[in-house]
C-alpha positions in Angstrom: -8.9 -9.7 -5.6 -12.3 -8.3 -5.9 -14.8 -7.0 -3.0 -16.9 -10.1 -3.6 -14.3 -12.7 -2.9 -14.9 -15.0 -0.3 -11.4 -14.4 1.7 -9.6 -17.2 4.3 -6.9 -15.3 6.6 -5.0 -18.2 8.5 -3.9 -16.7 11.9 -6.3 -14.2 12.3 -5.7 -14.5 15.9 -2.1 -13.5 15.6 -0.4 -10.0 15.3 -0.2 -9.8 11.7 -3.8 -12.3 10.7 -5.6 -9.4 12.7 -4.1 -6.7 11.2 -4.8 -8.2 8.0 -7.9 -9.1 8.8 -8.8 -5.5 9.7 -7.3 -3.9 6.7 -9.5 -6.1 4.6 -12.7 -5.0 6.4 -12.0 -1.3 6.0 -11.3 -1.7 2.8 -14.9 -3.5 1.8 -14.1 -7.1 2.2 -16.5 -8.6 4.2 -16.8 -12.1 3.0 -13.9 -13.2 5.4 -13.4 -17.0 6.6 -11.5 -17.8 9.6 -10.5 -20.6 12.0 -9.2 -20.6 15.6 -6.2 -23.2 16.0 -8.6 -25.6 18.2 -10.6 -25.2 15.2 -8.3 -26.1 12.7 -5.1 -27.3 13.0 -2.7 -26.4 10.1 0.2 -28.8 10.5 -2.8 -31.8 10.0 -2.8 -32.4 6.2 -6.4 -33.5 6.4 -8.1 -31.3 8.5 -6.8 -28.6 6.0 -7.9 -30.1 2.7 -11.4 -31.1 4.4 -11.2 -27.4 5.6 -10.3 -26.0 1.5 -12.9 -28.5 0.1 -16.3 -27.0 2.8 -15.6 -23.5 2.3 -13.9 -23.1 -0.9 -12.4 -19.6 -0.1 -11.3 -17.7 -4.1 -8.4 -16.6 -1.6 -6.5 -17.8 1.0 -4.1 -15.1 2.8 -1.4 -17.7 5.0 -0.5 -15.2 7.9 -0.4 -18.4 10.7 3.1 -19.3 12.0 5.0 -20.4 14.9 7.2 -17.2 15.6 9.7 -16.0 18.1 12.8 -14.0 18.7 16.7 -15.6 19.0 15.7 -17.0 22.3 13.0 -19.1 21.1 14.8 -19.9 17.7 17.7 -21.4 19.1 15.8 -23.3 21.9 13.1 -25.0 19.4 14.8 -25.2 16.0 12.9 -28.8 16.0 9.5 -27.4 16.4 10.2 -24.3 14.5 11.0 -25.9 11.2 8.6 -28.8 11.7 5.4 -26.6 12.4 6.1 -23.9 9.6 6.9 -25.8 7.1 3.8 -28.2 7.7 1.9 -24.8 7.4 3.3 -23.7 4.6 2.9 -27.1 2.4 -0.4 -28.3 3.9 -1.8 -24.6 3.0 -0.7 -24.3 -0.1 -1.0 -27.6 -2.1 -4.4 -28.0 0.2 -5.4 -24.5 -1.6 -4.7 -25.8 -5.0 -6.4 -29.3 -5.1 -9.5 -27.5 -3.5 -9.4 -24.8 -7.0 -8.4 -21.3 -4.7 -7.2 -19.2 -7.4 -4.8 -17.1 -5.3 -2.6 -17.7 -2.3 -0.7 -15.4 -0.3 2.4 -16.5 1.7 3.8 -14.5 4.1 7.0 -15.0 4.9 10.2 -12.8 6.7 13.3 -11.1 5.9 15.3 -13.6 8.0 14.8 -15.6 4.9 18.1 -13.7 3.3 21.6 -14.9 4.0 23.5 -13.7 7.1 25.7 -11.3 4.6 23.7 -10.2 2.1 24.3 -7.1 0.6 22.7 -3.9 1.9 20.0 -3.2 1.4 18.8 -6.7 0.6 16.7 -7.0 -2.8 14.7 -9.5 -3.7 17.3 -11.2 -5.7 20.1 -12.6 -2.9 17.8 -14.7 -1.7 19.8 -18.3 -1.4 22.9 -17.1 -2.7 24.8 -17.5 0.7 24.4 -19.0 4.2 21.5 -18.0 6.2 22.2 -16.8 10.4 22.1 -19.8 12.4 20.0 -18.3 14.7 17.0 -18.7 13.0 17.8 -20.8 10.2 15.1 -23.4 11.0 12.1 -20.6 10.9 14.4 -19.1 7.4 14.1 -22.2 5.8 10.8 -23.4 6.1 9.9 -19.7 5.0 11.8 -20.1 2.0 10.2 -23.4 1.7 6.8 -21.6 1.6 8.1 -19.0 -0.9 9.0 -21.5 -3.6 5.8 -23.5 -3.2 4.1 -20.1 -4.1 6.7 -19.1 -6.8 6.8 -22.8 -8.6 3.0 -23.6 -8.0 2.5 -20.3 -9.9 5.1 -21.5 -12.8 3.3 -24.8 -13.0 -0.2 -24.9 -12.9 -0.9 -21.0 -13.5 -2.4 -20.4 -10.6 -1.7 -16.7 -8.9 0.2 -17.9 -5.7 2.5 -15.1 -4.1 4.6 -14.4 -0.8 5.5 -10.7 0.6 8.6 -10.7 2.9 8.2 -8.2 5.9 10.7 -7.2 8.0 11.0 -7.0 11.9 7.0 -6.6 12.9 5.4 -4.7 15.9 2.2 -3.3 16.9 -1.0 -4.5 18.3 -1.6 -7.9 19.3 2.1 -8.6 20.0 3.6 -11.2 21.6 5.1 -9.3 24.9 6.4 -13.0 26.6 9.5 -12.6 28.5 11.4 -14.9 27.1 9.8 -16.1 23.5 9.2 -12.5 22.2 10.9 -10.6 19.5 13.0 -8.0 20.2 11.0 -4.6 20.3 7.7 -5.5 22.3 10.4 -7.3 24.7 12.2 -4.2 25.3 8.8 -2.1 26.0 7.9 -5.0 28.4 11.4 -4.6 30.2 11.6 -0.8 30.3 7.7 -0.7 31.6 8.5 -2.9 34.3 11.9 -1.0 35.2 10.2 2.0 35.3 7.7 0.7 37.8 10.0 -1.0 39.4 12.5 1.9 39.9 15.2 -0.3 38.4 18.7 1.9 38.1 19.4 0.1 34.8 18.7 -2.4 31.8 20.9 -4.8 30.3 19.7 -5.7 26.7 21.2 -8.7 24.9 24.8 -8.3 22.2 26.4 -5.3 22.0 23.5 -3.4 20.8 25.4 -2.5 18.0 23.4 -4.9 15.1 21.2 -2.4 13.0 17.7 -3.1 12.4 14.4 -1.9 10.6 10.8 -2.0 11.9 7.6 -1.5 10.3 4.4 -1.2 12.2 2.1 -4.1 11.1 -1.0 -1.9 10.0 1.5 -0.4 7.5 2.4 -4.0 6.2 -1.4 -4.9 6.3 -1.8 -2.2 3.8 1.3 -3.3 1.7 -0.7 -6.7 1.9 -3.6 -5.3 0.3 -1.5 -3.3 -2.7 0.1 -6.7 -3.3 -3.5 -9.0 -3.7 -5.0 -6.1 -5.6 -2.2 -6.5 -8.4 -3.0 -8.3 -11.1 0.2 -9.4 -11.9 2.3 -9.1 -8.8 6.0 -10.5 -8.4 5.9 -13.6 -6.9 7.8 -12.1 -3.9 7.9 -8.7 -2.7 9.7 -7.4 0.3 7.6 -5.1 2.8 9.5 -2.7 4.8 10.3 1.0 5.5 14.1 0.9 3.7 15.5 2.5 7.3 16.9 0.9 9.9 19.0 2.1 13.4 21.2 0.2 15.8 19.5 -1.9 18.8 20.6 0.7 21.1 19.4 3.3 19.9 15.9 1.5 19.4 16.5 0.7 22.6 16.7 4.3 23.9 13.8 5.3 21.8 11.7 2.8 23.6 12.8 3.7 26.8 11.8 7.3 26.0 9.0 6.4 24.9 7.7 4.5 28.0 9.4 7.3 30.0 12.3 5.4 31.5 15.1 7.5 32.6 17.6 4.5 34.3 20.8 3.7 32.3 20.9 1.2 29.7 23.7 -1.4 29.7 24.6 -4.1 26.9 25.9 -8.0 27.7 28.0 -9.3 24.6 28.3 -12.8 26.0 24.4 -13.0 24.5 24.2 -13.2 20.8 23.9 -10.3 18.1 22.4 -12.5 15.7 22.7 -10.8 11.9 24.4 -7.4 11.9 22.2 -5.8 9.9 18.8 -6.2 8.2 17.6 -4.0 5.8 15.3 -4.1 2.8 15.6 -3.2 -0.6 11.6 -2.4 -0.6 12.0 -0.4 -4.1 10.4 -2.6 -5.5 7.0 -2.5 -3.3 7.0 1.7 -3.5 7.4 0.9 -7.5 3.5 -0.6 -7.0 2.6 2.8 -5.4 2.8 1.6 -1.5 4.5 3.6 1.4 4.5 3.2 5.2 2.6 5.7 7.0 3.8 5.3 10.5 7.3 6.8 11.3 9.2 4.5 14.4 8.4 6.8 17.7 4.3 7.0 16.7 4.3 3.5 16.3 6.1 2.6 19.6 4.0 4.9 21.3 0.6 2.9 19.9 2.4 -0.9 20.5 3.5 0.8 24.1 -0.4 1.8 24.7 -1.8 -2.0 23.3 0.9 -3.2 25.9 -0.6 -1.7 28.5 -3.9 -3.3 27.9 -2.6 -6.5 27.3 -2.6 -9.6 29.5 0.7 -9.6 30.0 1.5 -5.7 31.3 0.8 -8.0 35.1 
């Protein structure tokens, strides 16, 4: 990818898009297309390929997606499959009949079965059952993977996907009910503290273990990835550590200074017990993560507090 390519990022607007978006500025790109959803809507077949054939982007970065936590999963498996996997296709066969030489998919670690082996590599993906809880989102993901990976084996076109894992940091989604699970824990221990709540009851048993990586550090990973000349066609993006949801949980509480006690409920699901990325093969390009957990809290806890949803 070269400074004077004329770049589309799909879901700029979104946590990730923006974060891509600026990574790409500060890194020289200025030649960058985007669309609001009003503007464009992905899951319409032809208002995409009319969109690929007026612009003619040399890359197109697919960042747009309908996303949510285990609440929103299990309530809208329908939409969630429907609307990500109409992305995914009309993106990337739209990118190839208008002549884009390179298409970036990002995807998500949910994408690897239930058990996989710890830390998961690149390899296990479909070799067991995926978690139900978000198996609708998984698969059109993994939908959007292959299109890149066989696309690329076909017609020789450079089409590749990174896999992040769990995501945080500016621009988050900080919804009650629809949001994932670390900006909804800095939403609930913000408004415990405020108001004076004794306690906080987070969902399972808070034993599942989990990674996070802030999304400016993935935004860079994004960037190693499109610079390669030859990159794999998947990569996983991560930081190769995880800890257990009550202990992130404690962390963010700390963080936003709340001091009540923190109780679990196991009658709500765990979802997958664990979560972590092999990302060896990522550092192998030369990338690392540059944010350590607490600093990044601190700076998605600080873009909460400015956000609309902090009333």
């Amino acid at each position: 990818m070269k400074p004077s390519d004329k770049i589309y990022v799909a879901g700029h607007r979104g946590m990730v898009g923006s974060a891509i978006v600026r990574c790409l500025r500060q890194a020289g790109y200025e030649h960058i297309i985007t669309r609001t959803h009003a503007e464009l809507d992905l899951t319409r077949q032809a208002e995409v390929e009319a969109f690929y054939t007026a612009e003619k982007p040399d890359v197109a970065i697919i960042a747009a997606a309908r996303v949510g936590g285990i609440h929103a999963n299990s309530t809208y498996p329908a939409q969630f499959i429907y609307d990500n996997l109409a992305i995914a296709q009309n993106t990337i066969d739209g990118a190839y009949r208008a002549g884009v030489a390179r298409v970036f998919f990002l995807g998500s670690s949910c994408i690897y079965p239930k058990h996989a082996p710890q830390p998961m590599p690149e390899s296990c993906l479909l070799t067991s059952e995926l978690e139900p809880t978000n198996e609708a989102y998984a698969i059109a993901k993994i939908a959007g993977l292959k299109l890149c990976q066989h696309y690329r084996t076909q017609y020789g076109v450079c089409y590749h996907s990174a896999m992040p894992t769990n995501l945080y940091g500016p621009g988050d989604n900080y919804h009650p009910e629809n949001s994932h699970v670390l900006p909804a824990l800095i939403r609930r221990f913000h408004e415990a503290k405020a108001q004076q709540l004794p306690s906080v009851t987070i969902w399972g048993t808070g034993t599942p273990r989990r990674e996070f990586l802030h999304v400016d550090d993935l935004a860079s990973a994004c960037l190693v990835l499109l610079q390669a000349e030859n990159p794999p066609h998947w990569a996983n993006v991560g930081t190769g550590e995880d800890l257990q949801i009550r202990e992130l949980a404690a962390l963010v509480a700390d963080v936003v200074g709340y001091t009540g006690e923190i109780l679990t409920d196991p009658s709500k699901p765990d979802g997958t017990p664990q979560k972590l990325l092999d990302v060896s093969l990522l550092k192998s390009l030369g990338w690392k993560p540059q944010l350590d957990l607490r600093e990044g809290i601190l700076n998605a806890y600080n873009d909460f507090k400015q956000s609309e949803y902090r009333h």
